[in-house]
C-alpha positions as a Markdown table, in Angstrom:
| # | Residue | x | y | z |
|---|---|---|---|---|
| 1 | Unk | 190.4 | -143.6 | 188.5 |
| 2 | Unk | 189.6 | -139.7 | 188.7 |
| 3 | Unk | 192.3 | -137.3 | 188.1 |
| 4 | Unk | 192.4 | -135.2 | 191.4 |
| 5 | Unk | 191.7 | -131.7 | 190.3 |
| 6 | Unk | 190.2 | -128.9 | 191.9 |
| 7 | Unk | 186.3 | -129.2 | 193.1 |
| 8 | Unk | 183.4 | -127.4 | 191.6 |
| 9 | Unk | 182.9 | -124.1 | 193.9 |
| 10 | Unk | 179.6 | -123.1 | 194.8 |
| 11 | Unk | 179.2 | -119.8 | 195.4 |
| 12 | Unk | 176.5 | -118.3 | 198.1 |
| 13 | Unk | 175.5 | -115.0 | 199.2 |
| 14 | Unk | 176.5 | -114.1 | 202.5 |
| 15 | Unk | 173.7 | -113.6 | 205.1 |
| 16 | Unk | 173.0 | -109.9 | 206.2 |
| 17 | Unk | 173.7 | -110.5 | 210.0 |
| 18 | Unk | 177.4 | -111.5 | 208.8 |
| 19 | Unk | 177.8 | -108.1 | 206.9 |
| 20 | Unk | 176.7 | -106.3 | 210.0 |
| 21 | Unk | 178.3 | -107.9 | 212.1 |
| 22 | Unk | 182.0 | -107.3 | 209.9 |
| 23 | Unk | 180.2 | -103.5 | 209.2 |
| 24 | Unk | 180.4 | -103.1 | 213.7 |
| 25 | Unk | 183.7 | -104.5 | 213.5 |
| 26 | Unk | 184.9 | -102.1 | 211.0 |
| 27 | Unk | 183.6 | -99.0 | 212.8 |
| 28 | Unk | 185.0 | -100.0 | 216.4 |
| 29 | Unk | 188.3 | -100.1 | 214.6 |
| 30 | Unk | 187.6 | -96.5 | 213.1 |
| 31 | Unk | 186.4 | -95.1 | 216.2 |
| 32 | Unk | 189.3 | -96.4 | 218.2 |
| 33 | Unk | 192.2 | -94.7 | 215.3 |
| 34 | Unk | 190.4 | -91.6 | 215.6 |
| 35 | Unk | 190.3 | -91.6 | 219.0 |
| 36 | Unk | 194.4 | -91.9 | 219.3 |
| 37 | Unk | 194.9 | -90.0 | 216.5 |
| 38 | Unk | 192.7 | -87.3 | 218.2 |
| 39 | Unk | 194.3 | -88.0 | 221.8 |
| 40 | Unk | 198.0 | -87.8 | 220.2 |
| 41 | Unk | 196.9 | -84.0 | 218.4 |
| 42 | Unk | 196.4 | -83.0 | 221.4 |
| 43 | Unk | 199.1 | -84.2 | 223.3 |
| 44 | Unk | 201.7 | -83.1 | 221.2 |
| 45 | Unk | 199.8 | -79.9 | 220.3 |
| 46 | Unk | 199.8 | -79.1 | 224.0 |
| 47 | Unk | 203.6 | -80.2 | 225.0 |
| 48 | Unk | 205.2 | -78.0 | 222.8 |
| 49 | Unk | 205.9 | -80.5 | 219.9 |
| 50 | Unk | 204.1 | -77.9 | 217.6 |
| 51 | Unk | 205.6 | -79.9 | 214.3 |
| 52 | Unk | 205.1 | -83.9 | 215.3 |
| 53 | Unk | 201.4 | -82.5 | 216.2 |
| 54 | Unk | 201.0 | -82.6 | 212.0 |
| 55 | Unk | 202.8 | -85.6 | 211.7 |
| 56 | Unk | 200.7 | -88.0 | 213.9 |
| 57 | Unk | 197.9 | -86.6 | 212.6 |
| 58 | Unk | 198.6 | -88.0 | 209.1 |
């Protein structure tokens, strides 16, 4: 009998349409932050909030 221990891991490249497809991912998330941080510079900029508009922003 075969002492259970861990398996032999064989390790692959990933395919290229997988890494684009995680690279579209990763901007749609940076394009959405930006856009709320951007919208939220504005809005506090504007309301008179003068020193939260620096600290959204960061």
């Amino acid at each position: 009998m075969r002492a259970a221990g861990p398996t032999a891991h064989v390790s692959r490249a990933m395919p290229g349409w997988i890494r684009a497809a995680y690279g579209f991912g990763a901007v749609a998330y940076g394009v959405k932050d930006n856009g709320v941080s951007y919208f939220l510079l504005l809005f506090y900029s504007q309301g008179g909030g003068h020193a939260l508009a620096g600290v959204t922003s960061t």
